[in-house]
C-alpha positions in Angstrom: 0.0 0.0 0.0 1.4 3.4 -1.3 5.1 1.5 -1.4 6.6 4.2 -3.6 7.8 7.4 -1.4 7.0 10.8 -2.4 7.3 14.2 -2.2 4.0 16.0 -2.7 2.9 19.4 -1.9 -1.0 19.8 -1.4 -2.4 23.2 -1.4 -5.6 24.0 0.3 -7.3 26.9 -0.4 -9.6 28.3 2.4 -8.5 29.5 6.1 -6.4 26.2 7.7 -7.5 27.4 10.9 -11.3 27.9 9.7 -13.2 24.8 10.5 -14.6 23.4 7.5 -14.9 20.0 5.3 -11.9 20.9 2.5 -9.7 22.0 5.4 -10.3 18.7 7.7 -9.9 16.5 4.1 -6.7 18.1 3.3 -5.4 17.9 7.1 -6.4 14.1 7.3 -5.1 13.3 3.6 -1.6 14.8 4.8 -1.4 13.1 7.9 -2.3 9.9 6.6 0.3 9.9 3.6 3.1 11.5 5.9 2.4 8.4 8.5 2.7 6.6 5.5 6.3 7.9 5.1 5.5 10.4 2.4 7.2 14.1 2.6 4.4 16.2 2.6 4.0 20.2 2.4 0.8 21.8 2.7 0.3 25.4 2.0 -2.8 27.5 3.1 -3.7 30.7 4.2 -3.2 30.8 7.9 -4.5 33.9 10.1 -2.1 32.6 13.7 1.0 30.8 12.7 1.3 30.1 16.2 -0.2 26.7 16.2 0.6 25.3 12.9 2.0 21.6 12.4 4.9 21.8 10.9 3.8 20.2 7.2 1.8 23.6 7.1 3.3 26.8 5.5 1.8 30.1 5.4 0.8 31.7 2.3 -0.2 34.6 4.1 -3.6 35.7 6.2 -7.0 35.3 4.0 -9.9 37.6 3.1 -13.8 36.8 3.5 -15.5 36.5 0.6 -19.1 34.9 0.1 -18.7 32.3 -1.6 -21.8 28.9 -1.9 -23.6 29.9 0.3 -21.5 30.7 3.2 -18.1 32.8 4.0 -15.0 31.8 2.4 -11.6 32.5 3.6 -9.1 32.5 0.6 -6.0 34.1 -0.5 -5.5 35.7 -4.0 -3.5 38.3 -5.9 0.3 39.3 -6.7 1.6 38.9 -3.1 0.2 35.6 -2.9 0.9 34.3 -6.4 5.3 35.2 -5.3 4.5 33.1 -2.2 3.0 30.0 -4.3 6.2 30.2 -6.6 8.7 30.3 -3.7 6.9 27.0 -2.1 6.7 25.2 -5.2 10.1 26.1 -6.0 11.5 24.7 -2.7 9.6 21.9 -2.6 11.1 20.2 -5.9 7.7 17.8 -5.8 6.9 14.7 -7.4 3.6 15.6 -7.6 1.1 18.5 -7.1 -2.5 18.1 -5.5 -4.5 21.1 -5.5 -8.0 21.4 -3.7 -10.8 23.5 -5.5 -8.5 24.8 -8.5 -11.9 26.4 -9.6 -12.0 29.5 -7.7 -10.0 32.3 -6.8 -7.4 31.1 -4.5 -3.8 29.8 -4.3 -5.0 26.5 -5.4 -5.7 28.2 -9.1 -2.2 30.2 -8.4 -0.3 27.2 -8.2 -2.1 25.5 -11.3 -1.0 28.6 -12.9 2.1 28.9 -11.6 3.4 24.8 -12.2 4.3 22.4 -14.6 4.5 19.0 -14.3 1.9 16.4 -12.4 -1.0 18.2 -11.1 -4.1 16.6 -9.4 -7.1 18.4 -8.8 -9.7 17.9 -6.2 -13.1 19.5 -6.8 -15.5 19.7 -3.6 -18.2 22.4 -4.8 -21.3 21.4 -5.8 -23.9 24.0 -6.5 -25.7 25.0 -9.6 -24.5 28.2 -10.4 -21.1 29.1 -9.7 -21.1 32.8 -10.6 -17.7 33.1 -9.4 -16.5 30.8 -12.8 -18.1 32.6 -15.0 -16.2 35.8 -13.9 -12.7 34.5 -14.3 -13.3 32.0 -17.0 -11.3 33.3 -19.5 -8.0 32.5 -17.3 -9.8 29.5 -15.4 -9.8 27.1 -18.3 -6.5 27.0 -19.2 -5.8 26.3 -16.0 -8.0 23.4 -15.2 -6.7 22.1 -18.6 -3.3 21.5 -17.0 -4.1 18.8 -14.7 -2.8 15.7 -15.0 -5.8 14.0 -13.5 -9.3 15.6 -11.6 -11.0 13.8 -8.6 -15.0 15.3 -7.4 -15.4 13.9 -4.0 -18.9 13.7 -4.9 -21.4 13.0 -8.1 -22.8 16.2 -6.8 -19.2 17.8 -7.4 -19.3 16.1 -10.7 -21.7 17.0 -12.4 -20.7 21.1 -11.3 -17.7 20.5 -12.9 -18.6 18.6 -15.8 -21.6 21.5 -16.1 -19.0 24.8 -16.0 -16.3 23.7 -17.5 -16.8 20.9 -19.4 -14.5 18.4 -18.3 -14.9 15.1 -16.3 -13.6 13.7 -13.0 -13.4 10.5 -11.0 -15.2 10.4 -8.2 -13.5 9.3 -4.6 -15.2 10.4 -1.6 -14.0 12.5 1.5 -12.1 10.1 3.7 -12.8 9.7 7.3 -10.7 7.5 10.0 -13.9 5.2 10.6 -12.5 3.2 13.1 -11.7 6.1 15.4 -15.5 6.9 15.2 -16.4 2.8 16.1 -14.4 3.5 19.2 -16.7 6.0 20.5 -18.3 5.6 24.0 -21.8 5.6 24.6 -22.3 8.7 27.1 -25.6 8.9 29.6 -25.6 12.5 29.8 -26.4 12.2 25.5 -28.8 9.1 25.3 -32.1 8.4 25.5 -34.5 10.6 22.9 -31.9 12.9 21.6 -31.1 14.2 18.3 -27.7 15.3 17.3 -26.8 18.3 15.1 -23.1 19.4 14.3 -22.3 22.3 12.5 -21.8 26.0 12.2 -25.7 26.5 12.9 -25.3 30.4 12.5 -25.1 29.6 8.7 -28.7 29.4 7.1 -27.6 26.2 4.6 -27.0 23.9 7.3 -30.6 23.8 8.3 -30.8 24.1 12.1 -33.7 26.1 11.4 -36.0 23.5 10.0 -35.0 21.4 12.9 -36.2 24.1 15.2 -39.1 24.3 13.3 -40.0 20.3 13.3 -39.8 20.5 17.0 -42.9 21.3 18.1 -44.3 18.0 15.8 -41.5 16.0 17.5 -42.2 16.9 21.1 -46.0 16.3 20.8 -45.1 12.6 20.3 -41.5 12.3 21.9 -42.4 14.4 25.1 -38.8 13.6 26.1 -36.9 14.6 23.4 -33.8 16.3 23.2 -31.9 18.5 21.0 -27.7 18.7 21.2 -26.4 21.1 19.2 -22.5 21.1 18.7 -20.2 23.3 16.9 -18.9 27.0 16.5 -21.3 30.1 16.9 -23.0 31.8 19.1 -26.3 30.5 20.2 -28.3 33.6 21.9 -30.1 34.8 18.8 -31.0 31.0 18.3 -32.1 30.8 21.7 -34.6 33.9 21.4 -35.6 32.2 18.3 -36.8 29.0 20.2 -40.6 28.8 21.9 -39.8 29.4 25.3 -41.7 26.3 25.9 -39.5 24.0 24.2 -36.3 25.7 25.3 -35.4 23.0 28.0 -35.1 20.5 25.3 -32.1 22.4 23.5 -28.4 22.3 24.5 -25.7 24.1 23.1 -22.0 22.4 23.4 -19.9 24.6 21.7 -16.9 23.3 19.4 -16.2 19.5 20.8 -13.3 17.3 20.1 -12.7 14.4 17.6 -12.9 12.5 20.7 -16.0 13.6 22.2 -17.5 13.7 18.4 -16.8 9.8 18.7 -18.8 9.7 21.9 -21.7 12.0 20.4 -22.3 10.1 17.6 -22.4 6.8 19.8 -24.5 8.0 22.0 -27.6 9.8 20.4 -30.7 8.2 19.5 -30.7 9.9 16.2 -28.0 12.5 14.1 -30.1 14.9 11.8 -28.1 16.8 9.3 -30.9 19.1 7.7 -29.0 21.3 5.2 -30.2 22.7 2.6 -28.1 23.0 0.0 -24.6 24.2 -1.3 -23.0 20.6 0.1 -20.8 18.5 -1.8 -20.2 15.9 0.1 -20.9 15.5 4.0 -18.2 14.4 5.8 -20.3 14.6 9.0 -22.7 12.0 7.6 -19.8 9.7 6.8 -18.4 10.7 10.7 -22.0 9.9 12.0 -22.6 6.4 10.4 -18.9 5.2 11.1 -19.9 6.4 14.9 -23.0 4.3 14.9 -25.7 7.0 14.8 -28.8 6.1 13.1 -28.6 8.9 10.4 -31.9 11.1 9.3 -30.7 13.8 6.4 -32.5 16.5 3.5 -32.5 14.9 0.4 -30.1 17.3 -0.9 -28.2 15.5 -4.0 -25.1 14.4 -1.9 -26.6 13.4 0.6 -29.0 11.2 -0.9 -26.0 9.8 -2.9 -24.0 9.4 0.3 -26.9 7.4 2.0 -27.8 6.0 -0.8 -31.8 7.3 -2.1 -31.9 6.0 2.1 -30.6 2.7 1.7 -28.4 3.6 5.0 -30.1 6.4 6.5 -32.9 8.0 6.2 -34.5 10.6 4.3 -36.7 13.4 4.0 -37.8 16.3 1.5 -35.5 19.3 2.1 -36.7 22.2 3.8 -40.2 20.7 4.9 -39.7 20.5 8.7 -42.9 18.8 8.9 -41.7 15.7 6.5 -38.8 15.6 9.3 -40.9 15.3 12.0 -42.8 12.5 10.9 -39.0 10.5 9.8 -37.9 12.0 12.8 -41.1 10.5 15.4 -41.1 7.0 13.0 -37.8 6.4 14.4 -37.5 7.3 17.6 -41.0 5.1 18.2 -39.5 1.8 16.1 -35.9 1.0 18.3 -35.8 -2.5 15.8 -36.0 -0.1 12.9 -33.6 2.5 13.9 -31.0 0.2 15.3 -30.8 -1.8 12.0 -30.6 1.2 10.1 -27.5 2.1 12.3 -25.7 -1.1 11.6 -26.2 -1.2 8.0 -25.3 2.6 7.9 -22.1 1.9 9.9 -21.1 -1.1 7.6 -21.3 1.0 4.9 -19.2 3.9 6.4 -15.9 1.7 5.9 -15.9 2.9 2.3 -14.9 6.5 3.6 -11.9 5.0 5.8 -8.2 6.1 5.3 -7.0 2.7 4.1 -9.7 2.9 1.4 -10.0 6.5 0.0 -6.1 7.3 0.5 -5.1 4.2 -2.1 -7.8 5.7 -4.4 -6.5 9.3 -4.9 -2.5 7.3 -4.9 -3.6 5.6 -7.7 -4.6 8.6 -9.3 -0.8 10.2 -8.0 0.4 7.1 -9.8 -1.2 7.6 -12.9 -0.9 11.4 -13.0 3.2 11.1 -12.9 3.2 8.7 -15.8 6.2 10.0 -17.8 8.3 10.4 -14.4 8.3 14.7 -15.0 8.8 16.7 -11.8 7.1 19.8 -10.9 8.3 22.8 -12.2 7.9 26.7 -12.5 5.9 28.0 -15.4 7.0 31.4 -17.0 4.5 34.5 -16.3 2.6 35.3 -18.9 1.6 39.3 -19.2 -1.8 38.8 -19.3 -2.0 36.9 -16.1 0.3 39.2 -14.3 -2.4 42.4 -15.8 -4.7 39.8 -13.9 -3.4 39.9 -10.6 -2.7 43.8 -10.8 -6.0 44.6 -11.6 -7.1 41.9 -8.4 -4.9 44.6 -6.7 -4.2 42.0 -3.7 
């Protein structure tokens, strides 16, 4: 398994210390392959440098930009393009692997910037990517450089085969399954609860709908009980709750890997209710490795990632009242929702490490065909008129 020893450089475009899906795929990806004894570099834009691992170099602090739906935090522009060049000049790579080359960011500097074996991972998947059209006249050339393209989703897929016309093989997000099998079933999370992990201040991942389902939910599950975990703050959520049913909410915070492990263990059911803009979810893959019985929108990737409900269930995005009734049908049938667990947690093994790492090193393989190393490119004028007029 990945026998032959290399030296790649990964770039990943949006904040490293941002919590998000791309950032915790590149992270794992890197750590895997560097335990594998691979030399690894990653470079992202970092806002405190403080607390970096050391495969992680600057490229400088990033800017918000909306971006899908939600707030990205790239880099982009002349001062950033001179610190892609340095890195990939003292890296002397085998290979390049660049995560969402699409948009503006040092991923799409480096594609730019190098020759040689390039892989490209595409994680958007949305139906119009505005941000494409805008730069499209220097995007495609770009994109055309890759040795090989990976979507991490059919979702992803088909946005890329839609905007730019040009395919991809699909190989999932990975996840380190086993670590989520080894969670421990907590008391203070059992019982009736429901499970929710995200950045719930951010209108696409659907904690609304949940809130809004409540009041179904509780008629019939007077015990019910809502976790919510991840970054944000909660008061204007609260004051957006019936007083009523406030009792039933609790707010965690940010938790560990560890304690996610124990949260997905432990509650009756995880509900991921997003409504859109997702390419992938990593957090389903996390909560059937974890053993929860899994209740998601039918958004496109997540019905693909469960499987039209084959391993979790199901309901029509955005109708809070279609997730009640899922939502009470489980929580009243244990037999059903327990064997809907155990098929869903068989099924997560696809997403481990030791599966989805010696996917994408095939594709490393295949890309580096020819035995070329990566290189500079020269700078073209109308690039560099580009970047001046990006004025970053």
């Amino acid at each position: 398994m990945l026998t032959a020893k290399l030296k790649i450089g990964i770039v990943c475009p949006y904040g490293w210390d941002t919590p998000g899906g791309v950032q915790n795929h590149v992270r794992d990806l890197a750590e895997y392959l560097i335990a594998n004894g691979h030399s690894v570099s990653v470079l992202a834009p970092v806002t405190d440098e403080s607390k970096l691992p050391p495969y992680v170099v600057s490229a400088g602090k990033p800017i918000a930009i909306p971006y899908n739906g939600a707030v990205a935090r790239v880099l982009f522009g002349p001062i950033a393009f001179a610190r892609v060049r340095q890195w990939i000049s003292a890296g002397e790579f085998d290979i390049l692997h660049l995560h969402e080359p699409a948009i503006p960011s040092i991923s799409l500097l480096a594609c730019w910037a190098a020759e040689g074996p390039m892989v490209g991972t595409f994680h958007a998947a949305a139906k119009h990517q505005k941000v494409i059209y805008a730069i499209g006249p220097i995007l495609e050339p770009a994109i055309e450089k890759l040795s090989a393209r990976i979507a991490v989703s059919e979702a992803a897929r088909l946005t890329l085969t839609s905007h730019l016309d040009t395919d991809a093989v699909v190989i999932p997000n990975g996840i380190y399954a086993k670590r989520y099998a080894n969670g421990r079933r907590q008391e203070k999370w059992s019982g009736n609860t429901i499970g929710f992990i995200g950045r719930f201040e951010e209108p696409r991942k659907g904690l609304q709908v949940l809130l809004d389902a409540l009041p179904i939910i509780a008629r019939f599950a007077p015990d019910v009980k809502v976790f919510v975990a991840g970054p944000g703050d909660h008061k204007d959520v609260v004051k957006s709750i019936d007083s009523q049913l406030r009792h039933r909410f609790e707010f965690l915070g940010r938790i560990s890997e560890e304690e996610k492990a124990d949260f997905m263990s432990s509650v009756a059911l995880y509900v991921a209710p997003n409504t859109g803009g997702e390419s992938f979810g990593i957090i389903l893959a996390e909560a059937l490795a974890g053993g929860a019985c899994v209740v998601a929108s039918d958004i496109p990737a997540f019905d693909s990632l469960l499987a039209g409900g084959q391993f979790g269930a199901l309901f029509k995005s955005e109708d809070s009242t279609d997730l009640a009734k899922v939502v009470i049908d489980l929580l009243r049938d244990n037999s059903k929702r327990e064997e809907l667990a155990k098929i869903g947690k068989e099924h997560a093994q696809i997403f481990d490490w030791d599966v989805v790492a010696e996917q994408i090193f095939s594709i490393y393989e295949m890309a580096m065909v020819g035995g070329q190393k990566i290189s500079l490119t020269s700078e073209t004028r109308s690039w560099n008129r580009f970047l001046s007029r990006d004025g970053r």
